[in-house]
DODO-750984 format. One line per 3 residues: number of its first residue (from 1); their letters; for each residue x, y, z of C-alpha. Coordinates in steps of 0.02 Angstrom, whole numbers. Layout:
BEGIN
NUM> a> X/Y/Z; ... .
// end
This chain:
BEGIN
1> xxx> 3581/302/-1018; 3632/161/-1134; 3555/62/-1245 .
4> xxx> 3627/-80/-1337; 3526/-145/-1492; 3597/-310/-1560 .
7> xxx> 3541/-372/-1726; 3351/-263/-1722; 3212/-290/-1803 .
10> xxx> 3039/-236/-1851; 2921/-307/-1955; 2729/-317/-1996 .
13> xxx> 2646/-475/-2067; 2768/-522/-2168; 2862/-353/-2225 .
16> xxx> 3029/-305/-2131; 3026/-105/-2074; 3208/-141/-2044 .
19> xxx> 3320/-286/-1980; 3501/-312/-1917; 3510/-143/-1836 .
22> xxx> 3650/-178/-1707; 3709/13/-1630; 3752/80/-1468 .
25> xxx> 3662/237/-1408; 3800/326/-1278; 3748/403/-1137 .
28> xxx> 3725/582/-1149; 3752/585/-1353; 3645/647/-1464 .
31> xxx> 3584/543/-1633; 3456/581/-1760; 3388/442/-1848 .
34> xxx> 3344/485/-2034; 3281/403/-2198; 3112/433/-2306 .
37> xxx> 2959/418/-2266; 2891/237/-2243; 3102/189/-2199 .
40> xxx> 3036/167/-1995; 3095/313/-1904; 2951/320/-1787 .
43> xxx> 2930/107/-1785; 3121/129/-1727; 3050/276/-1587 .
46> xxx> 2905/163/-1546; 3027/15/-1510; 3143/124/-1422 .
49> xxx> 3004/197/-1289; 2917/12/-1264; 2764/40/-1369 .
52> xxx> 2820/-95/-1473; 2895/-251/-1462; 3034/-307/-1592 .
55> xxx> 3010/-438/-1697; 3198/-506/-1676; 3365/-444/-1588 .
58> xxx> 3367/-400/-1423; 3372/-201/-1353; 3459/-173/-1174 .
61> xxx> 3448/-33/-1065; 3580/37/-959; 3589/163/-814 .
64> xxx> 3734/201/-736; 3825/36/-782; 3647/-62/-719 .
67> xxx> 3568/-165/-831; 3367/-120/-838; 3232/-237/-808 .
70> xxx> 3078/-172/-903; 2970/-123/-781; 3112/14/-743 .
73> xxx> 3134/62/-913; 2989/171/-941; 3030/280/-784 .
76> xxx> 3199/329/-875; 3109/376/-1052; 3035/529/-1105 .
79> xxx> 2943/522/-1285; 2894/666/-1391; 2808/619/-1561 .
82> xxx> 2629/667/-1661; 2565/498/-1623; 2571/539/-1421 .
85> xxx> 2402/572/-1360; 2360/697/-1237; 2196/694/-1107 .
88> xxx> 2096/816/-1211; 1968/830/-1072; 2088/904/-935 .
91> xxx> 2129/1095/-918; 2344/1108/-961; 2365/1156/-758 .
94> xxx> 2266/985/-727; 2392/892/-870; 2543/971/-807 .
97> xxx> 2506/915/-617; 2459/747/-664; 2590/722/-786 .
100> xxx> 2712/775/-641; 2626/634/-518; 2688/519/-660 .
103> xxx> 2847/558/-694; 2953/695/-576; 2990/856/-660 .
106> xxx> 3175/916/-660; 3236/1003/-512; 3183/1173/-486 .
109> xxx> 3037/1136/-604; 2869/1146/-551; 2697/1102/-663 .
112> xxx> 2670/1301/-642; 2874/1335/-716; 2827/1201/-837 .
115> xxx> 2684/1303/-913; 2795/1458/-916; 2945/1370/-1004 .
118> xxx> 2792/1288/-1126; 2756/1498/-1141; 2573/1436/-1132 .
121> xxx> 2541/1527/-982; 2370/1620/-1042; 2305/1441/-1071 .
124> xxx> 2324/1386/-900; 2131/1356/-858; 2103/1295/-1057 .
127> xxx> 2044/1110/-1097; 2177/1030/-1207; 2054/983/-1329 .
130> xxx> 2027/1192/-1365; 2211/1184/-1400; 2283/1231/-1607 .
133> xxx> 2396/1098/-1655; 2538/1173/-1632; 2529/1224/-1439 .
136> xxx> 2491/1049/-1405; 2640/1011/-1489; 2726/1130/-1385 .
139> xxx> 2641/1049/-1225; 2709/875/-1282; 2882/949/-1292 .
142> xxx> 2889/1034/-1126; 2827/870/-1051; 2958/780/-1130 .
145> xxx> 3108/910/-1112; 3066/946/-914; 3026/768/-854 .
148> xxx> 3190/702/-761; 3252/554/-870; 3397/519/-939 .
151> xxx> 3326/464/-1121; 3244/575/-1230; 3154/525/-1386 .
154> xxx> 3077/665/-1514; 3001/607/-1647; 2962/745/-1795 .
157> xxx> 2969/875/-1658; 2958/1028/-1746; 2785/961/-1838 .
160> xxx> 2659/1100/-1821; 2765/1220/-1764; 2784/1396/-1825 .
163> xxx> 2951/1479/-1846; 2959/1562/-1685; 2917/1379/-1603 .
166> xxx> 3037/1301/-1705; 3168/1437/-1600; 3083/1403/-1438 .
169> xxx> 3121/1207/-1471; 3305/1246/-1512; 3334/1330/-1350 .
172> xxx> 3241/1188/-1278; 3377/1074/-1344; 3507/1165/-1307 .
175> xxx> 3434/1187/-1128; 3389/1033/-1053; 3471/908/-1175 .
178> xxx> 3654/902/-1083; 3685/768/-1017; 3536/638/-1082 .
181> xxx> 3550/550/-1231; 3426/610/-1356; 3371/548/-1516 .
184> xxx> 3273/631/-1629; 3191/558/-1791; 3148/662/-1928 .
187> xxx> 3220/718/-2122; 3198/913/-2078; 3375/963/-2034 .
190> xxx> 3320/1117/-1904; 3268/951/-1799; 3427/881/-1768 .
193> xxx> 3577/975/-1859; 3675/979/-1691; 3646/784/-1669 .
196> xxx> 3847/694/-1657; 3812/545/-1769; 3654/513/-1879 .
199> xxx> 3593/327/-1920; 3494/291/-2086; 3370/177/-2080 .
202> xxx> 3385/124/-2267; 3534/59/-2211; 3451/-86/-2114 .
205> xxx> 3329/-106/-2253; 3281/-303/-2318; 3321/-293/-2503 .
208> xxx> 3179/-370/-2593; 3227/-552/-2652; 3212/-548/-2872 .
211> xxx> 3116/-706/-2922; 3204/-830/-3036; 3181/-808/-3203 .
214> xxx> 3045/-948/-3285; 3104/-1081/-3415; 3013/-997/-3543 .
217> xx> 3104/-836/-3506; 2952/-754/-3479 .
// end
């Protein structure tokens, strides 16, 4: 997938998040999208997946050469972040089936292999809800890494994860990344170190107009 963002921007009341962010994501590149905290990396996510709406420019999607209305857009997107709830009151078989009803698992996968890859098999029958952070962070991973879409978004993935995680979600990457163009958003390097080309969002940051000095000088 493509997408094609031309003159971007984000704002709330009346501060800019960022602005002027032209860029071409390639298909089946990878980009990580860096900058402090508070600089919009997961504002830029949220535009990117259709949670929000930008506040100027225009973002195009493209798949295979075709141009994307947006009610096809969200059925070529799979999102990853902290912000992305789960349905606490289903068992993780019951999430994994209806997540696959949603939005077809990659071929050969199956909610059951999904589980496995996840390595949350014991947990199977467990309400999401009785979950530690960090295997629902896993969960939220394996959703995104085994739905079959050609966009993946990852916001802070590695957030609650313990060191052996943090290895499982490398091999993730390196598993079921070829071939889609992911972008990841985060400042911890183990998140996207292998990413081709890395866009700062203080780059695309509204400097902050000085006011005149008064007569006085004051």
């Amino acid at each position: 997938m493509d997408i094609h963002l031309d003159k971007l921007g984000k704002r709330y009341n009346y501060e800019w998040i960022f602005r002027d962010l032209s860029f071409r994501f390639a298909k089946g590149r990878q980009y990580a999208v860096g900058g402090p905290n508070g600089s919009g990396k997961s504002t830029l996510i949220k535009v990117l997946s259709g949670h929000l709406s930008p506040s100027s420019g225009t973002i195009d999607f493209f798949a295979e050469g075709k141009k994307l209305s947006r009610d096809e857009v969200y059925r070529h997107i799979s999102l990853a972040a902290p912000y992305l709830d789960l349905i606490e009151e289903f068992t993780l078989r019951e999430m994994a089936h209806f997540h696959a009803r949603l939005k077809p698992l990659q071929a050969g996968i199956s909610p059951k292999e999904l589980i496995k890859i996840a390595q949350l098999e014991k947990a199977g029958k467990k309400e999401i809800r009785h979950f530690s952070s960090g295997m629902k962070q896993r969960l939220k991973l394996a959703l995104a890494f085994c739905s079959d879409t050609p966009l993946l978004l990852l916001d802070e993935p590695t957030s609650n994860l313990d060191d052996q995680a943090v290895r499982w979600y490398r091999k993730m990457v390196e598993q079921f990344s070829q071939g889609r163009t992911l972008v990841v958003a985060s400042n911890v390097e183990v998140d996207f170190d292998f990413c081709e080309e890395k866009i700062l969002l203080t780059d695309f940051k509204p400097r902050k107009r000085r006011r005149p000095a008064s007569p006085s000088g004051n």
